[in-house]
C-alpha positions as semicolon CSV with decimal commas, in nm:
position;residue;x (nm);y (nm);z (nm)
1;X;-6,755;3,144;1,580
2;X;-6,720;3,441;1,821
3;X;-6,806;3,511;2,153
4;X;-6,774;3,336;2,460
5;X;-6,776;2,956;2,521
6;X;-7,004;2,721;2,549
7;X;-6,969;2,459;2,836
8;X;-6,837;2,143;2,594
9;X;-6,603;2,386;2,455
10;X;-6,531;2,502;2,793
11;X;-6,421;2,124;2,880
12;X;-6,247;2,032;2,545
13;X;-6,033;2,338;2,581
14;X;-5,938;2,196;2,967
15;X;-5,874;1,866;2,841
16;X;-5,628;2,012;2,556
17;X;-5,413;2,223;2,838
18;X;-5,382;1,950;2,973
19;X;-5,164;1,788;2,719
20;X;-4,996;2,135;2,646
21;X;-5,020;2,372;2,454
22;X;-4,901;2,309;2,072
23;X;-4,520;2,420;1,973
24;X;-4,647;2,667;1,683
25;X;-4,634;3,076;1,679
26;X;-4,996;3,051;1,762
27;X;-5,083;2,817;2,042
28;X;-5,446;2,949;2,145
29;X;-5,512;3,006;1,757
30;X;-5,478;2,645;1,744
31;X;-5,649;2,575;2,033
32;X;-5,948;2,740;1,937
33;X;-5,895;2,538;1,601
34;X;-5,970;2,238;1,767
35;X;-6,266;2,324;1,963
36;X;-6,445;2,526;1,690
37;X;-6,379;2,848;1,874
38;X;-6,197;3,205;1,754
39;X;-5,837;3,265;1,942
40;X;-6,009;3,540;2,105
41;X;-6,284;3,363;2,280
42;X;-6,017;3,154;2,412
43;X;-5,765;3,422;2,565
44;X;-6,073;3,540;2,731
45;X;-6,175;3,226;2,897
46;X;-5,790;3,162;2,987
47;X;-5,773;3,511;3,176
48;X;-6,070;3,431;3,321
49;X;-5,979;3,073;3,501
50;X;-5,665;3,301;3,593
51;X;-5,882;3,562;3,762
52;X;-6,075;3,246;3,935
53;X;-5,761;3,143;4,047
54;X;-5,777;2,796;3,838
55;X;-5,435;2,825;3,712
56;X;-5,127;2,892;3,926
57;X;-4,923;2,939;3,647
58;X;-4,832;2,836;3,277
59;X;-4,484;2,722;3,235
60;X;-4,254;2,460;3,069
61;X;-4,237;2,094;3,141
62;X;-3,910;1,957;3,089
63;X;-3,871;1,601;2,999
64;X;-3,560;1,582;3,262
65;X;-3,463;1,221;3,191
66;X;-3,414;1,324;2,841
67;X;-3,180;1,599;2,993
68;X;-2,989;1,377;3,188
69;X;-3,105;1,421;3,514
70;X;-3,120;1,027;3,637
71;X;-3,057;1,090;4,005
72;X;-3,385;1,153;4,106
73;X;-3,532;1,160;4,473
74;X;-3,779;1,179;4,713
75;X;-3,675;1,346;5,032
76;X;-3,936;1,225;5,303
77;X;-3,914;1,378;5,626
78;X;-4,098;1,304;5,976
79;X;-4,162;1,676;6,106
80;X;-4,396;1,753;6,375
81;X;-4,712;1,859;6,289
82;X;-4,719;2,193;6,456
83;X;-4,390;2,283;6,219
84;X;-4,508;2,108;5,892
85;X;-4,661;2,428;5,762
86;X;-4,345;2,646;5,804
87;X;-4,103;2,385;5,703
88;X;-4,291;2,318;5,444
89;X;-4,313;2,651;5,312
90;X;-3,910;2,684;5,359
91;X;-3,824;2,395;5,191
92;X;-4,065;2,442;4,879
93;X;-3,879;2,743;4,816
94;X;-3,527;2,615;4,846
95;X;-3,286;2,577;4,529
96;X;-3,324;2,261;4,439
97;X;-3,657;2,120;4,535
98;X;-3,892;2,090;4,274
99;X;-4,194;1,963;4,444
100;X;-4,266;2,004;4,826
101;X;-4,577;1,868;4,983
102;X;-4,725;1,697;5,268
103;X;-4,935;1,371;5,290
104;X;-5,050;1,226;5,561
105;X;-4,892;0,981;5,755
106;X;-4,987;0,621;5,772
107;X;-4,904;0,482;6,097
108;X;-4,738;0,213;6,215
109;X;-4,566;0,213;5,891
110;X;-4,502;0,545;5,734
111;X;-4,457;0,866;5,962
112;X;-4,341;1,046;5,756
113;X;-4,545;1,359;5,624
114;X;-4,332;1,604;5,401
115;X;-4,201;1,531;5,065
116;X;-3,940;1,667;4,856
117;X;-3,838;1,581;4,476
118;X;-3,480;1,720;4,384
119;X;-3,370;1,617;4,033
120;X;-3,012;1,542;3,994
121;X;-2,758;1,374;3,726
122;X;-2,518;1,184;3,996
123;X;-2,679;1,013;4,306
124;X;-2,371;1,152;4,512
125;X;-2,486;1,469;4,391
126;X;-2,801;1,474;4,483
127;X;-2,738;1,330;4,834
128;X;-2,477;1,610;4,885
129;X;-2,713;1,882;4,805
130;X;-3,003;1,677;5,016
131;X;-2,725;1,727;5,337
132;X;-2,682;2,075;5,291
133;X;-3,047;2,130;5,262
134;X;-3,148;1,947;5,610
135;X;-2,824;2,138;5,768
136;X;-2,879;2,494;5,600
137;X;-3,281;2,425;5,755
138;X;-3,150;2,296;6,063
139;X;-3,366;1,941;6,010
140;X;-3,078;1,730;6,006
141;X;-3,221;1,584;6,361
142;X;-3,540;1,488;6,205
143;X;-3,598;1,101;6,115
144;X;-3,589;1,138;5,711
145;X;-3,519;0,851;5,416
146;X;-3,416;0,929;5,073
147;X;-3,588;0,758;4,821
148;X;-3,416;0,731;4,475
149;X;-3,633;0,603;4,139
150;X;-3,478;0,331;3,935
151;X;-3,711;0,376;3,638
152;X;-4,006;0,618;3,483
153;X;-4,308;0,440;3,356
154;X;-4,498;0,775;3,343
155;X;-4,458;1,129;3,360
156;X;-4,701;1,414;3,272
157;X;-4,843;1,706;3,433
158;X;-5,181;1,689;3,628
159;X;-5,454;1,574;3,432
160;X;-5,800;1,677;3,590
161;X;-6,067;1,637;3,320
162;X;-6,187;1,292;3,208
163;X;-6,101;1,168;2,842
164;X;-6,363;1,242;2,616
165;X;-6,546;0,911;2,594
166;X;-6,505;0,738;2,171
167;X;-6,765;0,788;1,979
168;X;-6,993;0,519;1,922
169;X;-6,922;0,360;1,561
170;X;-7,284;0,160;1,575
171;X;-7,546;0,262;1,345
């Protein structure tokens, strides 16, 4: 099969980037494989979600617990809403920090609104390079907690696409 995509081949082939794209000198070949498509048809729908904009990138997920990075944290901060933006954009690219976002806050309890994952292998570590991040960004001031994990029950990237649904085995 040639050509472009049709719309359930459209959405299988989301579902499977999901997951990843197979370890094999081939990936789209095998890709288009598994949808009944040719590797062509499936560069060409890949560039164009990447001229939509869809994808930000394509990159390697590292499984960092296997790598021994245990000292995991989340950095929460309470910065005023007129500086989020900027600090925001300063601390997401900062050494270090692998995720950077803000959430809203949920007041009384929680007002705090940025959020910061570094990944570490010694808790001291991490909390050392967490200190020279808030003085080097001069947001030592702010009200901030540091939140380690103490176990993974999932990770995986973003999945945005339903499962397919099984297929009905009744006759």
């Amino acid at each position: 099969m040639s050509g472009s995509l049709q719309p359930q081949q459209c959405l299988h082939l989301r579902r499977l980037l999901e997951v990843g794209l197979p370890l094999l000198a081939r990936p789209y070949q095998a890709l288009a494989e598994q949808i009944g498509a040719d590797e062509r048809a499936v560069l060409e729908q890949m560039q164009h979600w990447q001229a939509e904009g869809l994808f930000r990138r394509v990159g390697l997920v590292l499984k960092h617990r296997a790598l021994g990075f245990c000292a995991n944290a989340m950095l929460v901060l309470d910065v005023p809403d007129a500086l989020v933006d900027e600090v925001g954009r300063r601390l997401g690219q900062a050494p270090g920090i692998n995720l950077c976002y803000q959430r809203p806050r949920r007041l009384p309890e929680w007002r705090y609104n940025l959020f910061c994952m570094i990944h570490g292998r010694q808790r001291e570590q991490v909390q050392a390079q967490i200190a020279a991040l808030l003085q080097a960004h001069q947001l030592s001031e702010l009200d901030h907690r540091v939140l380690f994990s103490n176990r993974a029950f999932k990770q995986c990237g973003g999945r945005y696409v339903r499962p397919a649904a099984p297929e009905s085995t009744h006759g």
